[in-house]
Z-matrix of the N, CA and C atoms (Angstrom, degrees):
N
C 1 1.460
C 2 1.519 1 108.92
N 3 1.824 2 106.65 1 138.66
C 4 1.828 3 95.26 2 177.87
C 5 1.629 4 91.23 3 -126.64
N 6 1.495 5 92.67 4 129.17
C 7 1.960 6 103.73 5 160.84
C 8 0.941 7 102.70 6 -104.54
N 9 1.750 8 127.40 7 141.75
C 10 1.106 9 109.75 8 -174.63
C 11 1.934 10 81.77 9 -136.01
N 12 1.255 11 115.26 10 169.11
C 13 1.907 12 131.64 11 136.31
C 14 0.999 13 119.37 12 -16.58
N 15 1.445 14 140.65 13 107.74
C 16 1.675 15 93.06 14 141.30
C 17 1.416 16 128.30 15 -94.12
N 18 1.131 17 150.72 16 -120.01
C 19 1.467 18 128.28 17 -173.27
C 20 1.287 19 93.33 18 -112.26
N 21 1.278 20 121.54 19 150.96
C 22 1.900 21 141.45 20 178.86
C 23 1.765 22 91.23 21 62.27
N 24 1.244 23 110.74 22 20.19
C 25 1.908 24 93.26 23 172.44
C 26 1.933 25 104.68 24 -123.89
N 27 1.448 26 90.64 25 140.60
C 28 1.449 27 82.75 26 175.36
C 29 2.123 28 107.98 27 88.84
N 30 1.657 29 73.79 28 -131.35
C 31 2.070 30 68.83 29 178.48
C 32 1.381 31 87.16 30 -125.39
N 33 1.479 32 140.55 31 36.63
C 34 1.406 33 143.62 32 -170.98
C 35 1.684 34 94.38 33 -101.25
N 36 1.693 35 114.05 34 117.36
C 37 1.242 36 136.14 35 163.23
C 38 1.912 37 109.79 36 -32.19
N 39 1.147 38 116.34 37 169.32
C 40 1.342 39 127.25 38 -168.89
C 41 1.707 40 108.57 39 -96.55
N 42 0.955 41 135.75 40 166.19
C 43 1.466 42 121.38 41 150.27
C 44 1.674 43 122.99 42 -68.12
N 45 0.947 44 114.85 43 -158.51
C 46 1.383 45 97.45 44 -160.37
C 47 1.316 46 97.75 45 -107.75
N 48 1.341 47 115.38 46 145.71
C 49 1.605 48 129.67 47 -171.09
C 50 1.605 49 97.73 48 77.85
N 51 1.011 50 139.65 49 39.07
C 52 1.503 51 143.56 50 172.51
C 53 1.591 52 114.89 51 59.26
N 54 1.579 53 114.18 52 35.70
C 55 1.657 54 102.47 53 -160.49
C 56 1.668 55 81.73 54 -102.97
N 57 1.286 56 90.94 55 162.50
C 58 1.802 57 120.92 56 148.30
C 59 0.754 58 148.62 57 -113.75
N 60 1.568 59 147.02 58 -166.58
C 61 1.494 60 138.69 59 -127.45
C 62 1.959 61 72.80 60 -116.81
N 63 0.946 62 131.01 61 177.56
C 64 1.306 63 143.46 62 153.23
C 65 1.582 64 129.01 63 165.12
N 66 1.334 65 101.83 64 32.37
C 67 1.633 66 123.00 65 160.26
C 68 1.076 67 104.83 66 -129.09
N 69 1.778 68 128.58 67 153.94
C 70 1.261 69 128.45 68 137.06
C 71 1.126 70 144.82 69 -26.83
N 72 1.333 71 110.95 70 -58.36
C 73 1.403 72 131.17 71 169.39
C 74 1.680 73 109.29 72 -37.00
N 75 1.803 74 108.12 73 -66.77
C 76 1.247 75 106.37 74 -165.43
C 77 1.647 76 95.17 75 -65.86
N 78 1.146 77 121.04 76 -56.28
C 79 1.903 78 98.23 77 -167.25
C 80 1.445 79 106.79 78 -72.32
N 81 1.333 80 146.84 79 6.16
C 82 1.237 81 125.76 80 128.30
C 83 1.659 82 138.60 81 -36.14
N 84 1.616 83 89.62 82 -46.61
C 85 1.459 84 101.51 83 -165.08
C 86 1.359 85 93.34 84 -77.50
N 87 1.158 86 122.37 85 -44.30
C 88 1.522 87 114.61 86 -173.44
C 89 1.234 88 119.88 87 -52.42
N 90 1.273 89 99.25 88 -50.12
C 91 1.924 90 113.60 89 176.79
C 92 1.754 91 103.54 90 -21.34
N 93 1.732 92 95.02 91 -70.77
C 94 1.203 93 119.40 92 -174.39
C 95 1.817 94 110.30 93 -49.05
N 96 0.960 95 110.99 94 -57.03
C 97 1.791 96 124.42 95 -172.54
C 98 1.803 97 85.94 96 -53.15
N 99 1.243 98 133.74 97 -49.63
C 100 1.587 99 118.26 98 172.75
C 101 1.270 100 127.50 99 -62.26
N 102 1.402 101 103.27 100 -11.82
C 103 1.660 102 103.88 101 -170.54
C 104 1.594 103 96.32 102 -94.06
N 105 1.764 104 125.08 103 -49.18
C 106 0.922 105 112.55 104 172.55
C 107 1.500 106 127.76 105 -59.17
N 108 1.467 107 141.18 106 -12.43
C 109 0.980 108 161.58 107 -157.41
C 110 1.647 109 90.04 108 -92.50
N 111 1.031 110 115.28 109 -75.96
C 112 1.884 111 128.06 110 173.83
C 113 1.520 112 91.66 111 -40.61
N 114 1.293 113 141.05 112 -65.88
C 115 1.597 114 131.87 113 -148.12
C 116 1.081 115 105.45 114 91.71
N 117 1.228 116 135.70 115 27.49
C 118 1.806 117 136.33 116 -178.71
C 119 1.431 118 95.17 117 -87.31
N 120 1.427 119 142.48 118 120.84
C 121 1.432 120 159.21 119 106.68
C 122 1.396 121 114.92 120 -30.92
N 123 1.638 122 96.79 121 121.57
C 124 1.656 123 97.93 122 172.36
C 125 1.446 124 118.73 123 61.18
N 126 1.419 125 137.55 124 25.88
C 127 1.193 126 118.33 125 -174.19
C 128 1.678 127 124.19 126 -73.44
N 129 1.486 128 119.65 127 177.52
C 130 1.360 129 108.43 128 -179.18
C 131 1.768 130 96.36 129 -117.30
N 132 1.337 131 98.41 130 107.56
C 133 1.412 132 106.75 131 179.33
C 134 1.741 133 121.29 132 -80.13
N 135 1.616 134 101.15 133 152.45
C 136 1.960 135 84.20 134 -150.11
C 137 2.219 136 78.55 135 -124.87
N 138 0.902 137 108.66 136 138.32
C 139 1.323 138 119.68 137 176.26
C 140 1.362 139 115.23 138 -125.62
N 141 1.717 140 133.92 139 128.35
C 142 1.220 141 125.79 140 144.65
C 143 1.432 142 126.24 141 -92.81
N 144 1.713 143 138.13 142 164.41
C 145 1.389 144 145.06 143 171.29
C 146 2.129 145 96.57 144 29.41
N 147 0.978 146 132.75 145 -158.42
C 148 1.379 147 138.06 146 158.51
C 149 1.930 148 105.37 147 10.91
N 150 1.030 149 132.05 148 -67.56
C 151 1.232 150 129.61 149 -176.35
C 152 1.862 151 97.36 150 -99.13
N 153 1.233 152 116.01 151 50.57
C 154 1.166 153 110.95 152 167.45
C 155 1.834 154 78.77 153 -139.45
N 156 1.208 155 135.01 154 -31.56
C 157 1.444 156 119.05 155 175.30
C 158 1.701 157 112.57 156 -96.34
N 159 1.717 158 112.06 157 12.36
C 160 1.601 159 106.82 158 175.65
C 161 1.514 160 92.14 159 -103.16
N 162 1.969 161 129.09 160 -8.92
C 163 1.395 162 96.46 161 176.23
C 164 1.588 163 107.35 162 -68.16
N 165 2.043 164 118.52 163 -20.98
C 166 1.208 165 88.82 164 -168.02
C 167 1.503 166 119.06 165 -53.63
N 168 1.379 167 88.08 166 -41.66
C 169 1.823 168 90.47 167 -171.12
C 170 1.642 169 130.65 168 -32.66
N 171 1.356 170 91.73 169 -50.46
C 172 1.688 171 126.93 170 162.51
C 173 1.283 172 90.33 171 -24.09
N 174 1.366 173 98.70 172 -87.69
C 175 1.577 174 117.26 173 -159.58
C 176 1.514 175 112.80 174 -60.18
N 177 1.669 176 127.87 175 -21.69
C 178 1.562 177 98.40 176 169.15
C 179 1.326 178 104.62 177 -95.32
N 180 1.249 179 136.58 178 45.54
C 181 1.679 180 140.34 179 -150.63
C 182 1.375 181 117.30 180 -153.26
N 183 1.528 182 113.24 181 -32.75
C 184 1.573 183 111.54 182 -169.87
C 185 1.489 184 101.47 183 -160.72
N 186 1.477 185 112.92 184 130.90
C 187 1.736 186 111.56 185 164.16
C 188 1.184 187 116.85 186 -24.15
N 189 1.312 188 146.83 187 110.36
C 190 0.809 189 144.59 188 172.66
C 191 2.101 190 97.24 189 -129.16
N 192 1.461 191 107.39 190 160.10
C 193 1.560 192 106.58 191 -172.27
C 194 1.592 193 102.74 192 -94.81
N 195 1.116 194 133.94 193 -45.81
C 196 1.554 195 153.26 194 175.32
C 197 1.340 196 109.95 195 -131.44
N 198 1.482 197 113.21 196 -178.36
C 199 1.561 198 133.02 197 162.75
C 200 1.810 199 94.30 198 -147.23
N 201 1.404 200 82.12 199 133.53
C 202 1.595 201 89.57 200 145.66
C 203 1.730 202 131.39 201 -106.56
N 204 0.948 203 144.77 202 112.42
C 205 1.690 204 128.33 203 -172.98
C 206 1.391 205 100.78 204 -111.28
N 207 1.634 206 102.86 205 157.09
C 208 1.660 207 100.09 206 -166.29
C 209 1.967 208 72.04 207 -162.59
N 210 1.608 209 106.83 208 126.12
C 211 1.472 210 113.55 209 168.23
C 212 1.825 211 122.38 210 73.67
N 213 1.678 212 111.83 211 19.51
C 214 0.952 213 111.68 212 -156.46
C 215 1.618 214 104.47 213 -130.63
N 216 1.339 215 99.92 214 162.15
C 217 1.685 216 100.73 215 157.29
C 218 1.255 217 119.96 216 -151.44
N 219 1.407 218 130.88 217 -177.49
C 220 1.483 219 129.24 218 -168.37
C 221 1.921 220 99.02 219 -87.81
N 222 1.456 221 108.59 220 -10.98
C 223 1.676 222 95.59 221 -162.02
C 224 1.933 223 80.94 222 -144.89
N 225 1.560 224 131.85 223 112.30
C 226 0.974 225 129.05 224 153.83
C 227 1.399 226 128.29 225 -120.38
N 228 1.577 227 112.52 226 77.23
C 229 2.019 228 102.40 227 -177.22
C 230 1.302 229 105.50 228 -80.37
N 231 1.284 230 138.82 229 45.59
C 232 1.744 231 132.43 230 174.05
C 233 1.514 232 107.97 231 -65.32
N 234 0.999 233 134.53 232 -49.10
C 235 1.166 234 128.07 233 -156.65
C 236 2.231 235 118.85 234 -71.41
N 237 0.674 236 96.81 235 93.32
C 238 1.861 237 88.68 236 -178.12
C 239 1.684 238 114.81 237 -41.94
N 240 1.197 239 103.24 238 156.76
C 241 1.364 240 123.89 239 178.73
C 242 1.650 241 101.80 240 -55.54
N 243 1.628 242 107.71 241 -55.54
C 244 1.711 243 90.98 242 -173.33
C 245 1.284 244 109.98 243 -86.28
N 246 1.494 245 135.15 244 -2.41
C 247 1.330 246 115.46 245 171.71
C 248 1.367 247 112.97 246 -58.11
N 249 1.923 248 112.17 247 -60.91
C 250 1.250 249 125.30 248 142.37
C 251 1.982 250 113.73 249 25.61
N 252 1.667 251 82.39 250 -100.59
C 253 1.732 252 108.00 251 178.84
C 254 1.580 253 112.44 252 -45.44
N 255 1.553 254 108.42 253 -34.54
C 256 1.922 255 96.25 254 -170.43
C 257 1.062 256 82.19 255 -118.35
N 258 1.517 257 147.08 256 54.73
C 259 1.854 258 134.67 257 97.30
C 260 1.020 259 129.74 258 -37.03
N 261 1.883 260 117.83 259 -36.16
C 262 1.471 261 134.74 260 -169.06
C 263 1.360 262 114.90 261 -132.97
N 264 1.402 263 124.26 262 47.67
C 265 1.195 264 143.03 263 -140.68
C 266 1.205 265 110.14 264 -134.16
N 267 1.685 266 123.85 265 91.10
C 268 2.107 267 133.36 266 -144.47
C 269 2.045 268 78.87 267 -71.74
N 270 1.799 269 138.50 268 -10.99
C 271 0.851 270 97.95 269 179.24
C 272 1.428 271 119.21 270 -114.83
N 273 1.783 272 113.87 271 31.89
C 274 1.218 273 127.46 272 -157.09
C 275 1.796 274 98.07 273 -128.59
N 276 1.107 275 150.38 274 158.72
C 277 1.289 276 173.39 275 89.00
C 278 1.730 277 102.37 276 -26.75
N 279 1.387 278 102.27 277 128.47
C 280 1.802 279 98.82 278 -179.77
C 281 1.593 280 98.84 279 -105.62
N 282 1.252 281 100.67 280 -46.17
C 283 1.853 282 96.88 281 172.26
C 284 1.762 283 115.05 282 -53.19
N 285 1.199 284 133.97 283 -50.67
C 286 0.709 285 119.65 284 -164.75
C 287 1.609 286 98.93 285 -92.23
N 288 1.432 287 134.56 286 -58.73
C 289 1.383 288 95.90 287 163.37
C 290 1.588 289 156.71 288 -46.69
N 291 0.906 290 109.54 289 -21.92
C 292 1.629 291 111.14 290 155.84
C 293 1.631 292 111.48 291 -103.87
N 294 1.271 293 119.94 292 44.75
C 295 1.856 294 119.62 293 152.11
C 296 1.824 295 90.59 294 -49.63
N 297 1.483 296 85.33 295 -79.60
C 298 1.865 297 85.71 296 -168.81
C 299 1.174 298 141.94 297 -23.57
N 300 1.367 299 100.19 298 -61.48
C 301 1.662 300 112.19 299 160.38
C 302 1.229 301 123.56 300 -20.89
N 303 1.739 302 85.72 301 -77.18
C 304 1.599 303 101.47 302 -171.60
C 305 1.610 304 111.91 303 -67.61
N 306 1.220 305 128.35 304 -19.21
C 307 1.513 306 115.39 305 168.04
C 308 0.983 307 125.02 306 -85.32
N 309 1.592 308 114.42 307 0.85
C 310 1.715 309 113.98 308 -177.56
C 311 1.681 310 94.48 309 -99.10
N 312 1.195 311 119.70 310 12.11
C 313 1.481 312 93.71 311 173.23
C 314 1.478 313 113.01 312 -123.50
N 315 1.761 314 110.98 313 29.24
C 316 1.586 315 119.38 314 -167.37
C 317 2.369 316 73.23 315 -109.53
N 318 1.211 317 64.64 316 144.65
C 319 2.205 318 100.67 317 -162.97
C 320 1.827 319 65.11 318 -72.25
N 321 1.866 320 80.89 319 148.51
C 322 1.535 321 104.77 320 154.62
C 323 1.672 322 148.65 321 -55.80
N 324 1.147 323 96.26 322 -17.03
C 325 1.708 324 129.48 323 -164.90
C 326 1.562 325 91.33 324 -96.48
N 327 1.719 326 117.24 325 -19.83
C 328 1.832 327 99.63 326 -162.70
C 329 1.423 328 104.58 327 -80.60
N 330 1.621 329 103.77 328 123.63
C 331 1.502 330 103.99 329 165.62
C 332 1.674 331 132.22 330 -47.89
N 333 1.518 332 88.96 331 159.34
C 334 1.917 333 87.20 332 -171.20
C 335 1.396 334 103.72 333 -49.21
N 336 1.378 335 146.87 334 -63.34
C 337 1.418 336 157.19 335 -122.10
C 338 1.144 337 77.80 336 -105.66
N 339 1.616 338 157.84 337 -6.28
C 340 1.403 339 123.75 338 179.55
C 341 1.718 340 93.79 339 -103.55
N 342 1.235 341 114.69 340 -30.96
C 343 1.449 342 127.44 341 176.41
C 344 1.864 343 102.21 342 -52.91
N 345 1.054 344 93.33 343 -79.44
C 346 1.650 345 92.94 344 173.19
C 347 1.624 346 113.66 345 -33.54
N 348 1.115 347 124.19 346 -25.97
C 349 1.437 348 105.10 347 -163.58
C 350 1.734 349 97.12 348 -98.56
N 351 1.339 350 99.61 349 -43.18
C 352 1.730 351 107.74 350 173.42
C 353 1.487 352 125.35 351 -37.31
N 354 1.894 353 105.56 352 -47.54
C 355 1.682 354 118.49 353 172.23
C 356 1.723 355 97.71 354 -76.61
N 357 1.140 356 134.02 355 -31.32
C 358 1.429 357 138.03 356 -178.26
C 359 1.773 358 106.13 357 -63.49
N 360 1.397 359 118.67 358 -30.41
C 361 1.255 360 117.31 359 176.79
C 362 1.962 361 100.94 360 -92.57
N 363 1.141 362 125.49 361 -41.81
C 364 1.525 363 138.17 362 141.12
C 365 1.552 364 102.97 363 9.91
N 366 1.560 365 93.66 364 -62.31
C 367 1.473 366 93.91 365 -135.57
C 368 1.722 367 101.13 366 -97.74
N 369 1.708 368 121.66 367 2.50
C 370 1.285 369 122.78 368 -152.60
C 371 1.666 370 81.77 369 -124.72
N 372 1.536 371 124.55 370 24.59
C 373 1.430 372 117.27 371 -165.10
C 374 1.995 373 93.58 372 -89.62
N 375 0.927 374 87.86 373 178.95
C 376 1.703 375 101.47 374 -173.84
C 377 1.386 376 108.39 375 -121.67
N 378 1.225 377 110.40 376 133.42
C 379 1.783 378 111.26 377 -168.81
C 380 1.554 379 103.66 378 -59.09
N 381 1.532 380 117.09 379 -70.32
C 382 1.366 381 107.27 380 -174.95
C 383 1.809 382 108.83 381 -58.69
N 384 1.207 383 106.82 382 -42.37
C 385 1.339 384 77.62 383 -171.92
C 386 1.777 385 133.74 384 -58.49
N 387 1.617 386 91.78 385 -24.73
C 388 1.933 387 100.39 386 -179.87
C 389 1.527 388 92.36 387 -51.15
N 390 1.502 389 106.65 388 -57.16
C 391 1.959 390 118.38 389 -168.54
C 392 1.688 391 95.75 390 -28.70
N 393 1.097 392 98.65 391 -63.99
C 394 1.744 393 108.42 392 -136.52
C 395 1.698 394 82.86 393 -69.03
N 396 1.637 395 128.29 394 -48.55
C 397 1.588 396 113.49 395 168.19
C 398 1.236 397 144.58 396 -57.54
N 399 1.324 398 97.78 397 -16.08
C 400 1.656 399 113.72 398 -176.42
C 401 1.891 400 103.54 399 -86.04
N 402 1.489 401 94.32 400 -33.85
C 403 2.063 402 113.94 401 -168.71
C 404 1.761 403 93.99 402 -55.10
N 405 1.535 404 97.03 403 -38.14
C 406 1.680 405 98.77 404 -165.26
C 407 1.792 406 123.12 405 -93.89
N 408 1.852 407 93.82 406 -13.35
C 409 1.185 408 92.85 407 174.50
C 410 1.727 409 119.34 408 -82.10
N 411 1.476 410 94.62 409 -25.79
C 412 1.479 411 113.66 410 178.93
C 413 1.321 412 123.63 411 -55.24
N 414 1.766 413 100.39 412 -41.85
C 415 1.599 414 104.66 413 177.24
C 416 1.776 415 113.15 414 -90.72
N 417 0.816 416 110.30 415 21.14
C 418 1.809 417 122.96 416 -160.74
C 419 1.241 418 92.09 417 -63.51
N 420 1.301 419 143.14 418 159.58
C 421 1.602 420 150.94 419 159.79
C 422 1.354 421 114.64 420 148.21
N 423 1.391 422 102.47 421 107.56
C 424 1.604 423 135.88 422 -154.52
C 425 1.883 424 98.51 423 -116.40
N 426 1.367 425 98.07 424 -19.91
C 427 1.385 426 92.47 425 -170.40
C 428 1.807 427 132.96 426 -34.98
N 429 1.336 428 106.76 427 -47.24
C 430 1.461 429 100.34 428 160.70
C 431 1.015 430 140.52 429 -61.18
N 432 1.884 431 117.30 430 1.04
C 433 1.289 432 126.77 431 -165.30
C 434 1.236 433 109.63 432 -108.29
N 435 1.790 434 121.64 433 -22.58
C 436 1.578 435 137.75 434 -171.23
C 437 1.730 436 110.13 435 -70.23
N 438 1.204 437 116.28 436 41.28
C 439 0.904 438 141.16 437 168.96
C 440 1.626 439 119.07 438 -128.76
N 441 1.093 440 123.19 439 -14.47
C 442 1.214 441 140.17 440 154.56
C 443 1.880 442 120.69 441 -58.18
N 444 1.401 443 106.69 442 -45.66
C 445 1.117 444 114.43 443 -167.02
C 446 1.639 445 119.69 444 -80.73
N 447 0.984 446 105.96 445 96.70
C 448 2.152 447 116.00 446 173.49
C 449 0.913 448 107.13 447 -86.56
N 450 1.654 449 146.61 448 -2.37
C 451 1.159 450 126.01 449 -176.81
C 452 1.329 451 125.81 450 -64.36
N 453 1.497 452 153.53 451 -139.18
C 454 1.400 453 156.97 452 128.05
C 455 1.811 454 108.24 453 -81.93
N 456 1.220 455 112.04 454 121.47
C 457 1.091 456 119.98 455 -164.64
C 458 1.496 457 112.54 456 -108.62
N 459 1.059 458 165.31 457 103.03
C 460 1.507 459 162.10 458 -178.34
C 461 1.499 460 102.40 459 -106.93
N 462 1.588 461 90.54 460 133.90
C 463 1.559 462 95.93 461 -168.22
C 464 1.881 463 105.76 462 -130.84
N 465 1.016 464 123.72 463 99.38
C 466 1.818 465 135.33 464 175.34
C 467 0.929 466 123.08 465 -78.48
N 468 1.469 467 143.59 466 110.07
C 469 1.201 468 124.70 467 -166.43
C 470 1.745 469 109.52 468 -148.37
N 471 1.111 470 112.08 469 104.99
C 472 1.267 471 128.41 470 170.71
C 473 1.902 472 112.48 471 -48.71
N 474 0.982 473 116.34 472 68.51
C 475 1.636 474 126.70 473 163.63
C 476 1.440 475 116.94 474 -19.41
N 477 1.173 476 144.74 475 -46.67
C 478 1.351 477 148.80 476 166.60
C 479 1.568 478 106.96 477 -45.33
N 480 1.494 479 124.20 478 -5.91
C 481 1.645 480 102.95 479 -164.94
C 482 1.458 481 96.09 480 -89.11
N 483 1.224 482 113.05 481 154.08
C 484 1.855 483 139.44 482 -178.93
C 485 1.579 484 83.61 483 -88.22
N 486 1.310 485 126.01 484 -38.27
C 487 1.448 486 109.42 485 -153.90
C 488 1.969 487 117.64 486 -105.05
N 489 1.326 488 91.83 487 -0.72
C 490 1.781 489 105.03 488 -174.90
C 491 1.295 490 86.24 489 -130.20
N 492 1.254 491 138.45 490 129.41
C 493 1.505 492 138.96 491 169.87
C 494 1.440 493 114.08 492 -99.37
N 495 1.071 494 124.66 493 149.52
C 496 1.568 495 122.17 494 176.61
C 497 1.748 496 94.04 495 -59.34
N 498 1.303 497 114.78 496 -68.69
C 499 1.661 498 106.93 497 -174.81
C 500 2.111 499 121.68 498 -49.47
N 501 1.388 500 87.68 499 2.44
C 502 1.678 501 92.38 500 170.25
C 503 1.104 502 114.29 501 -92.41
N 504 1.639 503 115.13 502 -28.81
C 505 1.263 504 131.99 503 -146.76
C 506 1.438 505 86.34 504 -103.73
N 507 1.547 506 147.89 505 -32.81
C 508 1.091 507 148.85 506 172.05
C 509 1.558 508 110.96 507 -75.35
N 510 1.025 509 116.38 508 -38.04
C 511 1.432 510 107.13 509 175.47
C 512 1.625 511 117.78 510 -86.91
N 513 1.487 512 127.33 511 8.72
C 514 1.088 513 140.83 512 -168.34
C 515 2.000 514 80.08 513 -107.00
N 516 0.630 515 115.58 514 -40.12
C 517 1.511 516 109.67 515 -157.43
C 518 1.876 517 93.92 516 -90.80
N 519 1.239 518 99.65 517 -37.59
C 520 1.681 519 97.72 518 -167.96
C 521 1.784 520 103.53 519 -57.56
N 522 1.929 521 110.59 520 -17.71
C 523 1.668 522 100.89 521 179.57
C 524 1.361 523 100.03 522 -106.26
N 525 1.408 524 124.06 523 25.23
C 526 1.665 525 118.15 524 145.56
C 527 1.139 526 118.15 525 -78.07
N 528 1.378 527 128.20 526 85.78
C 529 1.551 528 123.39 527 -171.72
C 530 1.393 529 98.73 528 -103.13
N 531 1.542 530 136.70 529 -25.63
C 532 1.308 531 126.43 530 -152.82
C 533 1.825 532 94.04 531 -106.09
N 534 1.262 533 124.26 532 -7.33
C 535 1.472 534 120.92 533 -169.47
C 536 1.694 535 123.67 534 -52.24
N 537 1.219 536 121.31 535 113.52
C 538 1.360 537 121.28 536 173.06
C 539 2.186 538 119.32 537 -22.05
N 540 1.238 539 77.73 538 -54.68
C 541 1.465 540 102.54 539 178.27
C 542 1.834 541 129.23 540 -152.94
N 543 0.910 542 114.79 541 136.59
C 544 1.260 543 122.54 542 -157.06
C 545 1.296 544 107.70 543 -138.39
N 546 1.381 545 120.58 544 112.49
C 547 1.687 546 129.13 545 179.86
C 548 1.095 547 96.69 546 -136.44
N 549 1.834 548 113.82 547 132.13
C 550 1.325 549 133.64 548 167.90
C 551 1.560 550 114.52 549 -110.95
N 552 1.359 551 122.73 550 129.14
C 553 1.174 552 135.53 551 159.14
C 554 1.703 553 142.40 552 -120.49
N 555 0.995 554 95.94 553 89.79
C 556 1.798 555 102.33 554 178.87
C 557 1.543 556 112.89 555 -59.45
N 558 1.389 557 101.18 556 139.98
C 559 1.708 558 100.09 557 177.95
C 560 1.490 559 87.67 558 -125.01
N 561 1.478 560 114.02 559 118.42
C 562 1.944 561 102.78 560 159.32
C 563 1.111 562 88.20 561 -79.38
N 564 1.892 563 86.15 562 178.91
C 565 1.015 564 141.06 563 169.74
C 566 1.830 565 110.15 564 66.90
N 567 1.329 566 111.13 565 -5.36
C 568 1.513 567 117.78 566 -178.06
C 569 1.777 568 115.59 567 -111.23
N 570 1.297 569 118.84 568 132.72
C 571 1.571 570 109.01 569 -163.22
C 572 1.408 571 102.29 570 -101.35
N 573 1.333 572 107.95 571 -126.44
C 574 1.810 573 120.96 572 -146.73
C 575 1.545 574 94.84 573 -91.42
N 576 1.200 575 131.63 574 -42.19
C 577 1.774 576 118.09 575 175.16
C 578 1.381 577 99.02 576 -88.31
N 579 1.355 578 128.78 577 75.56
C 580 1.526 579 152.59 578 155.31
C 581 1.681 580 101.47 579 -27.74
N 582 1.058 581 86.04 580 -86.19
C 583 2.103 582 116.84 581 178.70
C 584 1.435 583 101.13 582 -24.62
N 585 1.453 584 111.60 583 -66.39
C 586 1.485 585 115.56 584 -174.56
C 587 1.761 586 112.73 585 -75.15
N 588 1.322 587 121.59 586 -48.58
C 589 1.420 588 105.53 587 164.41
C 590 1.374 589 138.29 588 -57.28
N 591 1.262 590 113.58 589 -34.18
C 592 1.784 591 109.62 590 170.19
C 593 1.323 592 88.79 591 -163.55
N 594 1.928 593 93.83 592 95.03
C 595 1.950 594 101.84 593 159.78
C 596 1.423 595 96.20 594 -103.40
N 597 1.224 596 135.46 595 58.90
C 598 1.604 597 143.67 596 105.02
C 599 1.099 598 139.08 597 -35.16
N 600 1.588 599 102.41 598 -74.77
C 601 1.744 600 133.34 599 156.24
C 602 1.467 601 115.14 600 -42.87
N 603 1.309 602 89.90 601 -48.89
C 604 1.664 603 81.76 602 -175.16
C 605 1.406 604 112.21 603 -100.95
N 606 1.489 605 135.72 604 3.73
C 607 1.551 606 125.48 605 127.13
C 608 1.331 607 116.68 606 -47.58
N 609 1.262 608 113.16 607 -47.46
C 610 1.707 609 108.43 608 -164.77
C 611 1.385 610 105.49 609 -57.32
N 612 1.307 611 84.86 610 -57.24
C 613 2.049 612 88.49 611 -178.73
C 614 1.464 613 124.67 612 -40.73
N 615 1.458 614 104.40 613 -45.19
C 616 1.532 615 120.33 614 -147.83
C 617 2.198 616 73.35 615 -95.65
N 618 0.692 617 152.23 616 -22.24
C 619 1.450 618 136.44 617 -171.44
C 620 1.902 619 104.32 618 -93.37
N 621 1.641 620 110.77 619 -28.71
C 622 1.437 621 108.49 620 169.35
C 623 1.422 622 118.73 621 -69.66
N 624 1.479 623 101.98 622 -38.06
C 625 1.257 624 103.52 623 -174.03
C 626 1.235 625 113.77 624 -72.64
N 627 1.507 626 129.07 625 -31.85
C 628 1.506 627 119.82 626 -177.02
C 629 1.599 628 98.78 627 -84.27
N 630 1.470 629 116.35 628 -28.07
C 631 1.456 630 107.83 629 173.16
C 632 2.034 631 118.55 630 -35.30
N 633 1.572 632 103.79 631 -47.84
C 634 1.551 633 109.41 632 175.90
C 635 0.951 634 116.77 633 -102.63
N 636 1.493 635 133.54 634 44.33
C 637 1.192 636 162.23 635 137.63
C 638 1.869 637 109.93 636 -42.98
């Protein structure tokens, strides 16, 4: 398995002149530019929230062997224009204005110590960079393209999120018509950082599903 950066995330350098990623397209392509870089064939690319709607892209775009998505959909405009604007805002704090946000969309079921670590990553976020991820998740909408995708698709989805709806998550799947294979799994009681509240579930899942592979 490779996790990698993407640029301004983590301890991963900026592009040049301090810009960031803030289309789909480009952190798609990038995704890809690492995979070809590695020599990985066919891989099964695993996405959460934002990189749980760039594997679609992936996937109507480049060989890919599977997808996993966890927190995602093919069409997400949630985010408003001025939240947007006071991400990067010299008279706004982004960590501390969106604490709330971002903790109202961790599922009921998530233990204290996974909660703590989730607002602990919360809180080390970078103004432009949230901007430039949120700019791209906002404009996301692939929908005419999910017809492209034949791969085997596995889909996880923590039910508690305010911000991925089960009826998003059903109508994201209802325009997978051409998919090799297609498995859906609801987790109650767990929300939008899935991965970090119970990556149990979503081992189990993700090891059955490649099991009938």
């Amino acid at each position: 398995m490779y996790s990698f950066d993407m640029p301004v995330h983590g301890k991963s350098r900026p592009l040049p002149g301090n810009k960031v990623l803030n289309t789909y397209r480009d952190y798609g392509d990038f995704v890809w530019a690492v995979v070809e870089a590695l020599g990985v064939q066919k891989p099964m690319v695993i996405g959460c929230s934002m990189g749980d709607n760039i594997v679609y892209y992936i996937a109507q775009n480049y060989p890919v062997g599977a997808i996993l998505s966890m927190q995602g959909a093919d069409y997400t405009p949630t985010i408003s224009a001025s939240i947007l604007e006071l991400l990067n805002h010299p008279y706004v704090n982004a960590q501390h204005s969106h604490v709330e946000f971002s903790e109202c969309l961790i599922g009921r079921a998530c233990p204290q110590e996974a909660r703590d670590f989730i607002m602990w990553g919360v809180a080390q976020e970078i103004s432009v960079t949230k901007q430039g991820d949120l700019t791209q998740y906002n404009g996301f909408d692939v929908r005419d393209q999910m017809g492209k995708i034949t791969c085997p698709v596995l889909i996880v989805h923590g039910v508690d999120d305010p911000i991925v709806t089960e009826k998003m998550v059903e109508d994201t799947m209802s325009r997978l018509t051409n998919t090799e294979k297609l498995v859906y799994r609801p987790v109650a009681d767990y929300g939008h950082f899935l991965a970090v509240e119970n990556p149990e579930v979503v081992a189990k899942h993700l090891n059955e599903f490649l099991s009938s592979l």
